[in-house]
N, C-alpha and C positions, 0 to 999 in steps of 0.2 A: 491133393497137394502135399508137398511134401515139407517137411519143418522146417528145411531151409530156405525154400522159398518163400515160406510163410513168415519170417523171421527178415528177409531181405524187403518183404515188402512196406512189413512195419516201418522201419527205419527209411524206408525213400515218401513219407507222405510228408507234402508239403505244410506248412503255417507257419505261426511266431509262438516262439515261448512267453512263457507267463512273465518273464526278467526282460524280455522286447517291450511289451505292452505295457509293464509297470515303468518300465524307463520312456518311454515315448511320451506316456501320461502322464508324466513328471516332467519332462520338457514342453510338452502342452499347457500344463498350469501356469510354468514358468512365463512362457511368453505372453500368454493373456494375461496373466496379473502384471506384466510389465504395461504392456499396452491400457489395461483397465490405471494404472497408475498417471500414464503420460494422458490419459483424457481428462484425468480427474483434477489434475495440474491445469491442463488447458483450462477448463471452468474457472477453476476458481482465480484464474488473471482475468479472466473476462469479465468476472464480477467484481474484482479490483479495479480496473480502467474503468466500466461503467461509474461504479460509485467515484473515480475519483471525476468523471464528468460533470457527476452533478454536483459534489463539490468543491472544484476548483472555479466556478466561477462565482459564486457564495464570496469565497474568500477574497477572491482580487476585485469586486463589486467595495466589500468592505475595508480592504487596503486604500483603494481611492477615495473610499469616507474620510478613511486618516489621515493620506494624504493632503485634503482639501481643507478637512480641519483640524490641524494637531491636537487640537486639547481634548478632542473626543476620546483620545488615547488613554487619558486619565478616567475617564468613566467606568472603566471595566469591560466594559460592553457595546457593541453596534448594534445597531438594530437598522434592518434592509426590508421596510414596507413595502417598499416599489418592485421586491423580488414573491414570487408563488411562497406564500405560508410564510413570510413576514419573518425570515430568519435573523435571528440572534446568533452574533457572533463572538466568543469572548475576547478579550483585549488584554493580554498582558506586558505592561510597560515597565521594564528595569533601566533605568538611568545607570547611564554609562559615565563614570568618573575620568575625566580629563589629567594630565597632568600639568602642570598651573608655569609650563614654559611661556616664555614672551613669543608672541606673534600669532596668537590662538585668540581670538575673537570671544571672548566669552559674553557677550553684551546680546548679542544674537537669541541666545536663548540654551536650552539643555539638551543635551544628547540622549536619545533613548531608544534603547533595543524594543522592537515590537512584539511581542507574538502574538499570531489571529489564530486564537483554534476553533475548529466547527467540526463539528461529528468524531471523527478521529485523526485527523486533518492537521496540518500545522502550517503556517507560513508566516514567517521572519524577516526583517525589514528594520532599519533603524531612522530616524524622524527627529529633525531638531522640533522642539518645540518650545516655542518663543514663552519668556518669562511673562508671568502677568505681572502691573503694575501693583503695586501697594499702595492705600490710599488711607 
């Protein structure tokens, strides 16, 4: 053969350059690490929804404590035996200050902001709850 020929033949041999392969595989990591991101997101909502299943009914079990009897509200704490593991729910009550205009009923009782937290959980509610007597 002759050096020309030899010379033409080099240059017609098919592949990819090493700048093909280094770019493609850089476009490869990119999109897996997108996608390893969007499952990773998925998980972790579905262990957010799960946990808020179990509890959000914790919480509205112990709203309807408070509900049914205001002054519980003042305790600190619910306590729900009749629920699995006897949960304890905290109670936070801020009395809310009225303005002392006529036609507000103050005889009623006190205004107060609820808060029930459990685990990391919050739920808010406001609750008149009737004065007690002095004796």
């Amino acid at each position: 053969m002759t050096a020309a020929r030899q010379a033409g033949r080099a240059h017609s041999v098919s592949g990819f350059t090493l700048i093909e392969v280094m770019i493609s595989l850089v476009v490869g990591i990119l999109i897996v690490g997108g996608v390893m991101g969007l499952i990773s997101t998925s998980l972790q909502y579905k262990a957010r929804i799960q946990a808020m299943e179990r509890i959000q009914p914790v919480l509205e079990a112990a709203a309807q404590e408070v509900l049914a009897d205001p002054q519980k509200a003042l305790a600190g704490a619910v306590r729900l035996p009749w629920l699995p593991g006897s949960p304890e729910v905290g109670v936070i009550p801020a009395r809310v200050e009225l303005p002392q205009a006529g036609g507000i009923a103050r005889n009623a009782g006190n205004l107060y902001h609820i808060r029930l937290v459990y685990l990391d959980q919050v739920l808010e509610f406001s609750v008149i709850i009737p004065q007690t007597e002095k004796r």
